[in-house]
C-alpha positions in Angstrom: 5.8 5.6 -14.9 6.4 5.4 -11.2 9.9 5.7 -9.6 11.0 3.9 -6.9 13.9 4.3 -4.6 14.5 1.6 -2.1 16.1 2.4 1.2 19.6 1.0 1.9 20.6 0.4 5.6 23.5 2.3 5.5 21.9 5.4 4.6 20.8 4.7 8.5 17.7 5.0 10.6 14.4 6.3 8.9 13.4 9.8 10.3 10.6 10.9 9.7 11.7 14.9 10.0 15.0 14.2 7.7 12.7 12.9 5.0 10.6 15.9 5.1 13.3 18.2 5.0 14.0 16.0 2.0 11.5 16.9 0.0 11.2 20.9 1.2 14.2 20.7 -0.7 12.9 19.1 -3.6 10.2 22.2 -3.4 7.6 20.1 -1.9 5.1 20.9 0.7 4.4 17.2 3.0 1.6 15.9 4.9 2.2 12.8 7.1 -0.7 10.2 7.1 -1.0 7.0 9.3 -3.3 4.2 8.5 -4.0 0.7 10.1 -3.4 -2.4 8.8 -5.9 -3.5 5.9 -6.6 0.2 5.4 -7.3 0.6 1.7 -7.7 3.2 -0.7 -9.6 3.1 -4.5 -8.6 3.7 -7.5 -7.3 7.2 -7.5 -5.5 9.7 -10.3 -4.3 13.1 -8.8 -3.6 15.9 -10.9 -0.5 16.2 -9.6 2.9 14.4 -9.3 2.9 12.8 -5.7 5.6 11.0 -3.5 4.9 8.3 -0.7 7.3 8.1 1.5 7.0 5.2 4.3 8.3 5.9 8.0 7.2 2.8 9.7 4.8 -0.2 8.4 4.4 -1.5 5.5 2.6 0.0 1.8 1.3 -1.7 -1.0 0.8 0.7 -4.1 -0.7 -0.6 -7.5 -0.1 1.0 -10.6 -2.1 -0.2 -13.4 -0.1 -4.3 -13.6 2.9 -2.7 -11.2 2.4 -3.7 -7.4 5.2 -2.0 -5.1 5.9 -3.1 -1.6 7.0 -0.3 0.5 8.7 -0.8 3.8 10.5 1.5 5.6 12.7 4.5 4.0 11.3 3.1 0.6 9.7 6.0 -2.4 7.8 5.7 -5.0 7.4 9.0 -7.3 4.1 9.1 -9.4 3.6 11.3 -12.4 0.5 13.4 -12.7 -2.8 11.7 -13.6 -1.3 7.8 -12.6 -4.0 5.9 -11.4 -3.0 4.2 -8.5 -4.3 2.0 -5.0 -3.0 1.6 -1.8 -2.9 -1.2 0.8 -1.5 -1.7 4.3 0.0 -4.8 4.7 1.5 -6.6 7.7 0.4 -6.2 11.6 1.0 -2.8 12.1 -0.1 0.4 11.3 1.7 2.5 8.1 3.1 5.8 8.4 3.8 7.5 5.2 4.8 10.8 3.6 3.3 12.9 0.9 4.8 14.8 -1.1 3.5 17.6 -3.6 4.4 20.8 -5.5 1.4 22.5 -4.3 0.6 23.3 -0.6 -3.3 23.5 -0.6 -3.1 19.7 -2.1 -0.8 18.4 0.7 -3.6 18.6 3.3 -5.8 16.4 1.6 -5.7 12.4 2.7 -4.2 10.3 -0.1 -4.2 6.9 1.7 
């Protein structure tokens, strides 16, 4: 099941470098990705556990009946092997963050 963590203005501005150091210390290795608007990705189910993390823009993720908005500062967690899309919505162009346990798989485009 994903997990999703919204982001609350008071935890203040969304920096890309602070969330990274974020998940270093959650023993990730992260890969940033930016995509324009309408890009979309297929139906996709990675071996590994995965975190999207949005900078800027706006994401749409769909997992199986679940559809998550992500704007800004928002995560969503995904367990190994959950089949997933992903949509950008809105005007502008999404920047993201990935998230992984394994180095090699951070370099490979999720979005």
């Amino acid at each position: 099941m994903a997990y999703l963590m919204r982001w609350s203005p008071e935890q203040g501005p969304v920096v890309m470098s602070a969330l990274r150091e974020m998940l270093q210390r959650e023993g990730k290795a992260t890969a940033w990705w930016s995509d324009v608007p309408g890009a979309k990705s297929g139906d996709e189910a990675r071996h590994w556990p995965e975190t999207r993390w949005v900078v800027s823009g706006y994401l749409r993720v769909r997992v199986g009946a679940e559809t998550y908005d992500l704007g800004p500062g928002d995560r969503l967690d995904l367990p190994a092997d959950t089949p997933h899309t992903t949509e950008v919505i809105g005007l502008g162009t999404a920047i993201h963050l990935v998230g992984t346990r394994d180095a090699k798989l951070a370099t490979l485009k999720t979005a």
